[in-house]
N, C-alpha and C positions, 0 to 999 in steps of 0.2 A: 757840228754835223759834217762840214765839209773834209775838216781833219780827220775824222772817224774814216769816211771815205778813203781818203790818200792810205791813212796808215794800211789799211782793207787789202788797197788793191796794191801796196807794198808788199806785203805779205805772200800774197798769191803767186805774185813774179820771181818773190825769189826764189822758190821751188821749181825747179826746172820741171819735174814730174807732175805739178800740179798744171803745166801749160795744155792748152788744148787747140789741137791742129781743125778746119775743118772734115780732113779724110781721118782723123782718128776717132775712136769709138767714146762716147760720154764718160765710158766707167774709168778712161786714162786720167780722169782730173781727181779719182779719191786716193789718195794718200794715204797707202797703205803701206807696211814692210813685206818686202816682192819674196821674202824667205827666213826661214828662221837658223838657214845654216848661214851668217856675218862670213865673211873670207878673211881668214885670221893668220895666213900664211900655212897652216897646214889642215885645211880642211877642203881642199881645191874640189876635189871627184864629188864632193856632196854638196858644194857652194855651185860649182858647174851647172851638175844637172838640174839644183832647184832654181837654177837661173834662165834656163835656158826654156825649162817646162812653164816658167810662168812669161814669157817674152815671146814665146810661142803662140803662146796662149792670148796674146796684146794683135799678133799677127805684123808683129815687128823683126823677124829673125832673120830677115833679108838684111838688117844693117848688124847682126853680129858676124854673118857668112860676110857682107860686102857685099851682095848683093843689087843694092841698091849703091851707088859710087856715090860718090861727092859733085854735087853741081856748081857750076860758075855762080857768079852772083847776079847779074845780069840774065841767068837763064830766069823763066817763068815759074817753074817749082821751085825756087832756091829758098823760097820760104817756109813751104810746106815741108821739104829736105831737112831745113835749118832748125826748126821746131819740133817734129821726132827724132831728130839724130839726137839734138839736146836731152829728150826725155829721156832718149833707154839708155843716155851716155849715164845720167843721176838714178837712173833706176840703180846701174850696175855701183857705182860710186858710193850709194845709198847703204848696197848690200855690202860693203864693208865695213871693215872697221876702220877707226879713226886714222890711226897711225899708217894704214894703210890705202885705205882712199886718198889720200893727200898725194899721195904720190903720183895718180891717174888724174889727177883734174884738170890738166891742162892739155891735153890729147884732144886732140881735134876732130875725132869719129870714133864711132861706137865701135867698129872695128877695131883701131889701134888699141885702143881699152882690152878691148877681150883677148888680143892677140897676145899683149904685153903679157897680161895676168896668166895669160895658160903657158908662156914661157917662163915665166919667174917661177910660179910657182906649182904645177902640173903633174911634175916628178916624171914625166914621160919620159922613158929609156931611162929610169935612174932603178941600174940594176941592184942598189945598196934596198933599195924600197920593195924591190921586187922579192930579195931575196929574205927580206923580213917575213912579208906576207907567206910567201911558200914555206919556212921556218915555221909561223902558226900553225897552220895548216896541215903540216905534217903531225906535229904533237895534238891538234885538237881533237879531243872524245864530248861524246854528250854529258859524260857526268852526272851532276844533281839535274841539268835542266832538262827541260820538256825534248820533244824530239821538235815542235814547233822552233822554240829559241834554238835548237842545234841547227836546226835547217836556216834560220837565218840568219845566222851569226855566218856559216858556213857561205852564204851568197852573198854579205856584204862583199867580203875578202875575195870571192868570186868574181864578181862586179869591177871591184877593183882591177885586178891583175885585166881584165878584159879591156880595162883602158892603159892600163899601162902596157899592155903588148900587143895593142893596137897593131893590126896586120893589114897590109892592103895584096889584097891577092889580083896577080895577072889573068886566071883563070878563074870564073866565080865556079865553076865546079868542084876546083880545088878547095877551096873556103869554104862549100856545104859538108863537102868528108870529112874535112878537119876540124872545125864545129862538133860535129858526131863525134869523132874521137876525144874531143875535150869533154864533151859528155856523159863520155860513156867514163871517164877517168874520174869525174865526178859525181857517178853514182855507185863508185867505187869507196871512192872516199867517203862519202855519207853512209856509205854501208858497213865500212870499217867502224868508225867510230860508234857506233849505236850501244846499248847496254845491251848485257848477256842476256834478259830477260826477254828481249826480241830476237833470240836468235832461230824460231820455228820461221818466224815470217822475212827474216832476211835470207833465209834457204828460199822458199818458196819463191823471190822476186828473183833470185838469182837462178832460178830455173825456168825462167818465161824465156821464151827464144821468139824475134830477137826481143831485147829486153826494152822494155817500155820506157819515156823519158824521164827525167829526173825528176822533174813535178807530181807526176803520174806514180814515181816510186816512194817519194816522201807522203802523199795522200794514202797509199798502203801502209805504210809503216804507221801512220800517224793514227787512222781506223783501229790497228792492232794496240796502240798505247791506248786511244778509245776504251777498246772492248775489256783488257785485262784491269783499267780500275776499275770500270763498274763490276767486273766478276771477282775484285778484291774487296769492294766494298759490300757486295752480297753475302761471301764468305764471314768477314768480320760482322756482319750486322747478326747471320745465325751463332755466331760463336760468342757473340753477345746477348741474345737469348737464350742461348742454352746456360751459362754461366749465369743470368738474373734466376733461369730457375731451378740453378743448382742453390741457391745463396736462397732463394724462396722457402726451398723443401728443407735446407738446415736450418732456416731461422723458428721454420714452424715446426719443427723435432726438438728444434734448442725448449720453444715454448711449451711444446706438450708437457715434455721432463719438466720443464720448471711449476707447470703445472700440477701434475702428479704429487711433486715435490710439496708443492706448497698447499694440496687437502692431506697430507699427512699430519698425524697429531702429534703435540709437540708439546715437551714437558718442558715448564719454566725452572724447576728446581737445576736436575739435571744436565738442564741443555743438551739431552737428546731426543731426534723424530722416535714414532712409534707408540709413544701412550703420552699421557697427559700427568698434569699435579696431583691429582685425585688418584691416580691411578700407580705411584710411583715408586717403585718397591725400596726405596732409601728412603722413603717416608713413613711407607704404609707395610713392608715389610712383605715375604712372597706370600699368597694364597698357601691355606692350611691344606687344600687336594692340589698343591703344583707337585709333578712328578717332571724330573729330570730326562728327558727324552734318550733314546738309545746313541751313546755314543759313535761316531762317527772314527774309523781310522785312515790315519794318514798315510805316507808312504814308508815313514819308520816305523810305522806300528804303535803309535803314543794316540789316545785318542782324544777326540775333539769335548772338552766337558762341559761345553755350553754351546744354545741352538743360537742360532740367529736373532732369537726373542728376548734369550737372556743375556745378549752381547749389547742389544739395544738398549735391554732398559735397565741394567745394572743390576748388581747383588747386593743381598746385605747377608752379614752373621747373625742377623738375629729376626729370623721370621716372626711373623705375628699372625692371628688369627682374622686375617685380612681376607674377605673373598674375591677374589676375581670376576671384574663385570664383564 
């Protein structure tokens, strides 16, 4: 029992992030994974900020700013210091990958940690990166996808370029114009690219004066892809009715005629409609009162020498004293 103990309270200690400070919150001691974006050398901008959103969130973000310094050891917090610096140093360390947390683990503050990794790996002012994204960006159209997927695909890369041309302005007035201006250059861009099939309501946005934000432009557009499937699936659903009872009224003409067809009488000898074996002048010979009806002429003038009746039921040379029923 006592070893169970030890091996116990081993375990717990060697996870820096399972440690618990008393000013820190209960929930710092479950052991969880702080992101699903690992820092793998080139995923920095989305390892960053899911790191940053959840160490915020811990209300620890004073030691990735520095905020909070490094204390002597003989000061009076140096333990409480020493205890979450350790954590959110393993938190950060945790979120990598192998081959690359090794390389942080011996950094002495959550600072040097953070600072290191956003230099190594950041891509800040790497105009090779810069000039990729603006290269998509320029060829990117909606295509097959939603106007949803366009619109976010289009603000990851957005996103992007906003950290990497990270601006510090002397004047923040100058900074809200120029905001606007990048704005406005990106709902140009979204508007470029969209399908031909939106282009009533990409007039119609582009005539709002001034012109509404980008969010505010993609929820228009987006309403408009809305409204035209449902008024394409209306459309196909009547042209689908109509077609079952076009296929309805010939199946039941098909049947009438088959109907028809089949109360006709019908001679076994023969094998033609129109009388029957009893009745069949290759057996029975024509009626001794048949008289040949008026012939009919054509348009050479050769006339027709049998009716309809005698085409059906055959002739014979040699009549007999048969009467017709």
């Amino acid at each position: 029992m006592e070893s169970r103990t030890e091996g116990s309270n081993s375990e717990v200690t060697s996870r820096p992030e399972a440690i618990h400070s008393g000013s820190a919150n209960t929930t710092d001691n479950i052991i969880l994974p702080i992101t699903g974006h690992k820092l793998n050398g080139q995923n920095f901008i989305q390892w960053a900020q899911s790191v940053r959103i959840f160490i915020c969130g811990k209300g620890k973000e004073e030691y990735l700013t520095g905020a909070i310094v490094q204390l002597k050891e003989d000061d009076p917090g140096y333990r409480t210091w020493k205890l979450e610096n350790s954590m959110v140093m393993s938190w950060l360390i945790n979120s990598m990958t192998n081959d690359i947390g090794e390389n942080f683990m011996y950094y002495g503050t959550t600072k040097e940690i953070w600072d290191a990794a956003r230099e190594t790996y950041s891509n800040v002012d790497n105009t090779s990166a810069i000039f990729e994204i603006k290269s998509i960006l320029q060829d990117l159209r909606q295509g097959d996808s939603t106007v949803t997927e366009y619109f976010n695909i289009l603000t990851r890369y957005w996103q992007q370029l906003d950290i990497y041309e990270e601006l510090v302005w002397k004047c923040p007035e100058d900074g809200l114009l120029y905001k606007k201006v990048i704005e406005k250059e990106r709902i140009y861009k979204f508007l470029l690219g969209l399908n031909k099939n939106l282009d009533e309501v990409r007039a119609r946005v582009l005539s709002i004066k001034p012109l509404p934000s980008v969010r505010e432009v993609f929820s228009e557009i987006r309403r408009e892809e809305s409204r035209q499937k449902v008024m394409l699936g209306t459309q196909n659903s009547s042209k689908n009715l109509e077609n079952s009872a076009l296929v309805a009224r010939g199946t039941q003409s098909n049947n009438n005629n088959h109907q028809t067809k089949k109360n006709r009488p019908w001679c076994d000898h023969c094998r033609k409609p129109g009388h029957t074996k009893e009745t069949c002048w290759h057996l029975h010979g024509k009626p001794a009162d048949w008289k040949p009806s008026r012939p009919q002429q054509n348009r050479e003038g050769r006339g027709y020498t049998a009716t309809a009746e005698e085409d059906t039921s055959g002739t014979s040379s040699n009549p007999g004293p048969f009467s017709k029923e």
